[in-house]
N, C-alpha and C positions, 0 to 999 in steps of 0.2 A: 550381591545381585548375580542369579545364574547366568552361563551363556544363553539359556532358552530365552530369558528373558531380555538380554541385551540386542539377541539377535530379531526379536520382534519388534525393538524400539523404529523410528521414523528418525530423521533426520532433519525433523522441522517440530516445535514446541507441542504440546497439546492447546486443543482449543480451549481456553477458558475466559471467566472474567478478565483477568489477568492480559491475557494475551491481547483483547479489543483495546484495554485501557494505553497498553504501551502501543501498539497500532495506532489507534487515534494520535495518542501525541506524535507518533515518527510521523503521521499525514501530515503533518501540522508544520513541522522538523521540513520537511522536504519542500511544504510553500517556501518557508520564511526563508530557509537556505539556500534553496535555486534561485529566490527573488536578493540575496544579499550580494551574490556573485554575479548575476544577468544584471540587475540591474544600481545596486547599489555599487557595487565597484566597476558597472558601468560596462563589461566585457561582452555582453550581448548573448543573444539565443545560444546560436551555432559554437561560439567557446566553452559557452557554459553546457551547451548539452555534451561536446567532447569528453569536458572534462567529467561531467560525471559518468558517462557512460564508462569510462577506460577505469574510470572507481567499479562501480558496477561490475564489470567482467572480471574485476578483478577478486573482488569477492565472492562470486558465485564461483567462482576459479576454485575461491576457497571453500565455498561451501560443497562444491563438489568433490574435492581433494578429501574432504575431512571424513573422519571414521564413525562420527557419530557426532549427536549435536552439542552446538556450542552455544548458549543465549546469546553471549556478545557479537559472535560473529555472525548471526542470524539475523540478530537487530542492527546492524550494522549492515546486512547487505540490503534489510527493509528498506531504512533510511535512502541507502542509494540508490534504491529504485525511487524511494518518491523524490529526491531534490532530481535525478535524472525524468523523471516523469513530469516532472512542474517544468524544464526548461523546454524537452522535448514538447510537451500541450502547443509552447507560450510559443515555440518556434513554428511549430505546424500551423497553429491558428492565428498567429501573425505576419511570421516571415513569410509563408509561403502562399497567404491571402487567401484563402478558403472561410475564417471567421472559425467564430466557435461551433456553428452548427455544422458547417464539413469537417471540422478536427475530428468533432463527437460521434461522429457520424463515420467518419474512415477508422477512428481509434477503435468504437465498439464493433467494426467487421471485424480488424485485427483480434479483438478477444474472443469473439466467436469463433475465427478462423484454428486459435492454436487452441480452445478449450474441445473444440470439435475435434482435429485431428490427434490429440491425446486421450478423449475416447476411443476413436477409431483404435489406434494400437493398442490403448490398455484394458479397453472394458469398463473403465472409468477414470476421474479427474476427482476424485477423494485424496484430498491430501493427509489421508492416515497410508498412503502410498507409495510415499514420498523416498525415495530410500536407495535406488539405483541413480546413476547417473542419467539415464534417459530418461525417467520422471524427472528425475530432478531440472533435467532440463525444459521440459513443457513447463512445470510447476513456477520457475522463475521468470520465463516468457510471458504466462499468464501474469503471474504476480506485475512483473514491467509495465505491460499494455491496461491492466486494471487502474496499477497508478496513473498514468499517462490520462485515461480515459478519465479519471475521476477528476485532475485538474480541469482537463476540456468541460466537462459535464458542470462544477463549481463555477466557473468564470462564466457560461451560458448563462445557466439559471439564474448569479449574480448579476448579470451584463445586461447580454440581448431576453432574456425572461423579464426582466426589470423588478427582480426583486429586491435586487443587494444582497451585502455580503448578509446581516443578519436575517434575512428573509431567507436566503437559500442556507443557511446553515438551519433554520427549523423545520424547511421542507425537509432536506435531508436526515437530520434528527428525526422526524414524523416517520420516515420511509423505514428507518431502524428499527421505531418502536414497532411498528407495523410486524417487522422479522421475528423480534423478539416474541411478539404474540402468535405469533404461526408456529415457531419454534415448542412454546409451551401445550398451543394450544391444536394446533392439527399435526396431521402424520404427513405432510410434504416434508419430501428428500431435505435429511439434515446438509447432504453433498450440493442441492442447488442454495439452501438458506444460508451458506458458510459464503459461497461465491458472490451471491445478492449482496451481503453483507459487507465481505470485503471488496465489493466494488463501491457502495456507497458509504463506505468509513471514508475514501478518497476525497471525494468531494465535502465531505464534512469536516475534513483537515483542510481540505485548500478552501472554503470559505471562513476557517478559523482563523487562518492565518491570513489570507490576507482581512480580515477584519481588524487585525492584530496592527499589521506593516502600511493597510492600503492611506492617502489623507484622511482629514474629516471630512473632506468635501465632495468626497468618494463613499460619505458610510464608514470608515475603518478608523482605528484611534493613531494614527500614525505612530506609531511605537518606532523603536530603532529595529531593522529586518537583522543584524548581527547581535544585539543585546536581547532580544527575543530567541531567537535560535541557540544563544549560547545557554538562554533559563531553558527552552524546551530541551537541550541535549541532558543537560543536567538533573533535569524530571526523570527523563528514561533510563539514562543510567544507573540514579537512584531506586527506580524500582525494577532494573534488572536486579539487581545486590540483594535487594529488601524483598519482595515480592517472588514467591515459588513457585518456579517452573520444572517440565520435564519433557520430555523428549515424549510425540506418540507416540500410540502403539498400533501395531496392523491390524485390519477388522478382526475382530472376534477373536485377539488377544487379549488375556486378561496379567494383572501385574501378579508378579509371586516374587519369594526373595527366598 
């Protein structure tokens, strides 16, 4: 591999197949695991949001330290934005009494607020951009507040929409296939169908999971939230090893070797 070409890489995977399948499962990774620590080991919102968050910082630490990308340390810092995204929702929309409609409702200013001012300075919020520390730092703000949002947005639509967890994991499903066909089938911005997208994979992981962990008598198959979490870590792992990834490239780089 030339320098040309190293130096055009991103520091965040390419978009592929590949990359939604391991996404969806860490959605899914970040229900069952913020619900294993808040509420199965009983430690509560406010602990469990510390704790993931000081995970969180600490891996973006590393994703911004790092010279070029890592899958593990990538999927790794996904993960910790969604178990911190699940505690931070359940704490907004519980402890602090607003419901799920004001969580969703303050969470989706905050994405708009920091997808907005990361246009303002860069000209765009294309994550083939991804690459200096100051992207990088809007990129994982977004990334946080997307997760965050997508739990609020899950437990709505499951909860006060009164669909349940399987009802709101097909709305949300529907809304993807919908991307998916815009994707193939018109010329809207691959940069806003990428953000749609990974906004509603969130919620399509946090009605997976808790479908997974929630009782029967809630809709969910009561599974164990740590026996679950440990098979979902073990899925993404498995196809980080198995399944091939790369690092993108900047617009209108093309690959040579």
């Amino acid at each position: 591999m030339n320098k040309t070409l190293k130096a055009a890489m991103t520091k965040v995977p390419e978009v592929t197949l590949t990359f939604w399948i391991i996404k969806i499962a860490a959605t899914t990774l970040g229900e069952t695991g913020g619900d294993s620590v808040t509420m199965t080991l009983n430690w509560g919102y406010l602990i469990g949001t510390a704790i993931f968050l000081s995970l969180l910082v600490a891996f973006v630490g590393g994703q911004i330290i790092a010279k070029k990308f890592h899958p593990f340390l990538y999927w790794a810092t996904i993960v910790a934005s969604t178990t911190f995204g699940t505690t931070m929702a359940d704490f907004a929309d519980r402890s602090l009494g607003i419901g799920y409609t004001g969580g969703s409702a303050l969470l989706l200013l905050c994405l708009m607020s920091v997808l907005g001012l990361w246009y303002w300075s860069q000209g765009t919020i294309s994550v083939n951009t991804v690459a200096t520390p100051k992207v990088e730092a809007f990129y994982w703000a977004a990334i946080t507040f997307s997760q965050t949002l997508g739990t609020a947005l899950g437990d709505w639509m499951a909860d006060t929409g009164g669909l349940g967890y399987k009802g709101g994991a097909l709305v949300f499903g529907a809304g993807l296939a919908i991307l998916v066909t815009a994707y193939y089938w018109t010329n809207i911005s691959r940069v806003t169908l990428f953000w749609a997208a990974f906004i509603l994979t969130r919620p399509l992981g946090a009605t997976v999971g808790d479908f997974l962990d929630k009782p029967v008598i809630h809709g969910g198959l009561n599974l164990s939230r740590p026996l679950a979490s440990a098979v979902i870590a073990i899925f993404i792992v498995g196809c980080v090893i198995v399944l091939p990834q790369r690092a993108g490239l900047y617009p209108g780089k093309t690959q040579s070797v």
